[in-house]
C-alpha positions, -999 to +999 in steps of 0.1 A: +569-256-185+558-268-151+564-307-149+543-331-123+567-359-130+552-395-144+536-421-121+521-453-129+483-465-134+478-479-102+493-448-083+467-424-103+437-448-099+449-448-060+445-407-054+417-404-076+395-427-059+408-420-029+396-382-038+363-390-037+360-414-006+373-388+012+344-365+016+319-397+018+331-404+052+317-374+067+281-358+060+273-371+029+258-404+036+233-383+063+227-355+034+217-386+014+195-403+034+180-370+038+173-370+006+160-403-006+161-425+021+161-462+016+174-455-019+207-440-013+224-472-018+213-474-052+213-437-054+253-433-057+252-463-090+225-434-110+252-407-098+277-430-112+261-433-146+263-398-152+296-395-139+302-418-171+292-393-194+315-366-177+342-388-183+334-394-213+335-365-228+372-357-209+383-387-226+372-378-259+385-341-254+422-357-247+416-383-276+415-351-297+443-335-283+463-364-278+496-352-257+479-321-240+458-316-205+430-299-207+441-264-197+460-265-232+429-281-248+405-256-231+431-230-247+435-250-282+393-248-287+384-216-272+414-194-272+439-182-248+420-155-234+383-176-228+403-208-220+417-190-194+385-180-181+375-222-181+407-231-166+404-199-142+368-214-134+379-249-128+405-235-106+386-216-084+358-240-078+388-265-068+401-243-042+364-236-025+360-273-033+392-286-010+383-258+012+347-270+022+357-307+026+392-290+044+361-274+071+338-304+070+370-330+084+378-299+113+340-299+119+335-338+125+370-341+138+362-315+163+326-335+175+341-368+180+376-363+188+389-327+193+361-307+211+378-280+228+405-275+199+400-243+179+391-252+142+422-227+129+442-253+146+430-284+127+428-260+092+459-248+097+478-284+100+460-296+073+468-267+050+505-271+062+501-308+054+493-295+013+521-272+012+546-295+021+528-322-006+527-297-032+565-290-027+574-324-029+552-329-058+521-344-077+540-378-077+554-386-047+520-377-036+505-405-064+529-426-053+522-422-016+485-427-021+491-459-036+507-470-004+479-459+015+454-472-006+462-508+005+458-499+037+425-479+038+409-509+016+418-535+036+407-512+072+375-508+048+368-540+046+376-551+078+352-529+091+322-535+067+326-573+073+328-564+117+299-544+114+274-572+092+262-583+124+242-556+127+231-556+091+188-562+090+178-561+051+142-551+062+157-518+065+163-514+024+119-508+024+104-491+008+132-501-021+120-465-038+126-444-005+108-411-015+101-420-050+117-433-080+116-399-098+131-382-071+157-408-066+164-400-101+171-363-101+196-365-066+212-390-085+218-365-113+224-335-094+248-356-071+266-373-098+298-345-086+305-369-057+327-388-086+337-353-101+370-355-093+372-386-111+374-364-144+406-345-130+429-367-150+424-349-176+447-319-154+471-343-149+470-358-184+509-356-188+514-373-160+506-405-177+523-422-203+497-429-233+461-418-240+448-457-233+463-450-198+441-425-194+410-444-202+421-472-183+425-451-153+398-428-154+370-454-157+388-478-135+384-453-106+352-450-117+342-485-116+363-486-081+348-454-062+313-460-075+317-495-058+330-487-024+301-463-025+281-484-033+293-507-002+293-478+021+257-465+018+244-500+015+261-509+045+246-480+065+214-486+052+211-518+067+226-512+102+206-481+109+167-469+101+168-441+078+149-419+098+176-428+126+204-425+102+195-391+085+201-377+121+235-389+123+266-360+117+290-391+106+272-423+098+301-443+089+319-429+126+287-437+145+286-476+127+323-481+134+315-469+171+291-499+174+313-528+165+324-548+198+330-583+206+337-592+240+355-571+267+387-571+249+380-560+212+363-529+217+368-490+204+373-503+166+364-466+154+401-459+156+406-477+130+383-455+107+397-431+123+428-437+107+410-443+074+395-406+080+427-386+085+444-404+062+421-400+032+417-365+043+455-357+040+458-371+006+425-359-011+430-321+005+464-316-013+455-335-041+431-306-046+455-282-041+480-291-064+451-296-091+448-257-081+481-247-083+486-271-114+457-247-132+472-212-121+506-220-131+492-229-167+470-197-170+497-177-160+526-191-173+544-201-141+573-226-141+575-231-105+541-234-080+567-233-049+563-196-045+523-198-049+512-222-028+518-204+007+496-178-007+472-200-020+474-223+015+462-189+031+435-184+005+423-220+013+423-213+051+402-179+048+380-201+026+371-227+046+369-203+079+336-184+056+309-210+074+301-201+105+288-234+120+286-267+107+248-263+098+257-236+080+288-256+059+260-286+053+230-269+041+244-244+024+282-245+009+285-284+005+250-287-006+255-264-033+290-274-043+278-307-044+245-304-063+260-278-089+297-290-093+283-313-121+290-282-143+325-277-141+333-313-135+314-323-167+296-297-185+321-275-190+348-304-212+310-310-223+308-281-243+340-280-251+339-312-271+308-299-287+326-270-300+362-287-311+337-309-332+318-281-346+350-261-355+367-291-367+394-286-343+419-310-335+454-313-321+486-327-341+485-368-336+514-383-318 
């Protein structure tokens, strides 16, 4: 049986939220102001609340099943063969998933830093970067990000309190941006920007008790949700939104404006570092979730031999997008507006049926 090795709470809160702040540092804060305008701020807290749910219902499923992830629960409820085809699902829609965001990082990366570098360049260090984590292993990885969480929250905070000079709370009107109801329904659709939240759930065993697992899962919640919250407020009230939505990387273009004096310029380095770093944790974070899945449906002891394989499948992925227009408008939109249904819907349904059927696993 393929083991991830045990970490601690604070090393799975780090990579989870660190997971989802990730991809928030590139498009989506324009894609959102898009969206609703002034209300992305408050936007991300409706996302949030339906993120809850999601969770909920992982939590539940593992309360059930009290010792298994949810590959084995998915197995448990449905059977091997249809459980496969969730797990198989869950899988798949990871690998685009760390793909996308993989293609997004090479395509900002590229505008403000790298110009002339060819994107299989960038892709290919990144996707060299997972291999190696995967080999070492889901906890040194956990372990790791707790490191790097201290740093990227304190760089994050240094940077939202620089940049508050700039901060003019007229620009929050109109409070309803393009309407309440439509504020509303992103919020739901986008409610997958915390979908990685419900992960623990793959990496169940990794923990040591099934209050763990709450306490984790809606800590991160609570965390990510509030750093997001943070984020899109900030942006809302250094830049117009009509001004903002035009912006590749908001949060790059705000850290670009901080200076005081002649001798403390340039301080988007330091989100730079916040960006690569974040990056190089969430994208093999993914991956191993991916690796973690196939080994289970297949019955594979060891991902060592898989994950070249699957580093190439990754690449190919994230090369599909022609331009960056192309990647925002189309493959993240989507992912992001429908990956509500794997994240949650799916552990949804399967809840709904394990109650149904009566099914439950052997109590601890």
């Amino acid at each position: 049986m393929l083991s991830e090795g045990k970490f601690g709470n604070k090393e799975a809160i780090s990579v989870l939220v660190i997971a989802c702040m990730a991809k928030e540092f590139f498009t989506d804060p324009n894609v959102i102001m898009r969206k609703v305008g002034t209300a992305g701020w408050y936007m991300v807290l409706i996302s949030a609340s339906v993120a809850v749910m999601g969770l909920t219902s992982v939590y539940f499923l593992l309360r059930r099943f009290p010792g298994s992830n949810l590959m084995e629960i998915y197995d448990a409820i449905f059977g091997k063969y249809i459980g496969s085809i969730f797990s198989f699902t869950v899988a798949f829609v990871l690998l685009f998933w760390a793909a996308m965001n993989l293609r997004e990082y090479v395509e900002i990366i590229k505008i403000y830093v790298f110009p002339k570098t060819p994107p299989i360049y960038l892709v290919g260090s990144v996707a060299v970067t997972a291999i190696i984590l995967s080999f070492i292993g889901l906890e040194s990885l956990a372990r790791y990000s707790k490191l790097a969480g201290y740093a990227m929250l304190i760089g994050f905070t240094i940077l939202l309190a620089l940049s508050s000079r700039f901060f003019q709370f007229y620009r929050i009107y109109p409070l309803l941006g393009y309407g309440l109801k439509n504020t509303i329904v992103e919020g739901f659709l986008r409610s997958s920007i915390y979908g990685e939240i419900t992960l623990v759930g793959i990496f169940a065993k990794s923990l040591h008790s099934i209050q763990d697992i709450k306490k984790v899962g809606y800590t991160s919640l609570i965390m990510a949700a509030s750093l997001m919250f943070l984020m899109q407020l900030g942006l809302t009230l250094i830049f117009t939104y009509p001004f903002g939505k035009e912006l590749t990387a908001p949060l790059y273009a705000g850290a670009s404006l901080i200076h005081y004096g002649a001798f403390f310029q340039r301080v988007e380095s330091l989100f730079l570092f916040i960006w690569n770093i974040s990056t190089l944790i969430s994208t093999p974070f993914l991956f191993c979730m991916v690796l973690s899945i196939y080994s289970h449906v297949f019955s594979i002891d060891d991902i060592r031999p898989i994950a070249i394989p699957f580093s190439f499948l990754m690449i190919a992925f994230s090369l599909i997008p022609s331009n960056i227009v192309e990647l925002v408008q189309f493959y993240i939109r989507y992912l992001r507006e429908f990956g509500w249904i794997v994240f949650y819907a799916l552990p949804f349904v399967a809840l709904m049926v394990s109650m149904l059927t009566q099914k439950k696993g052997m109590q601890e």
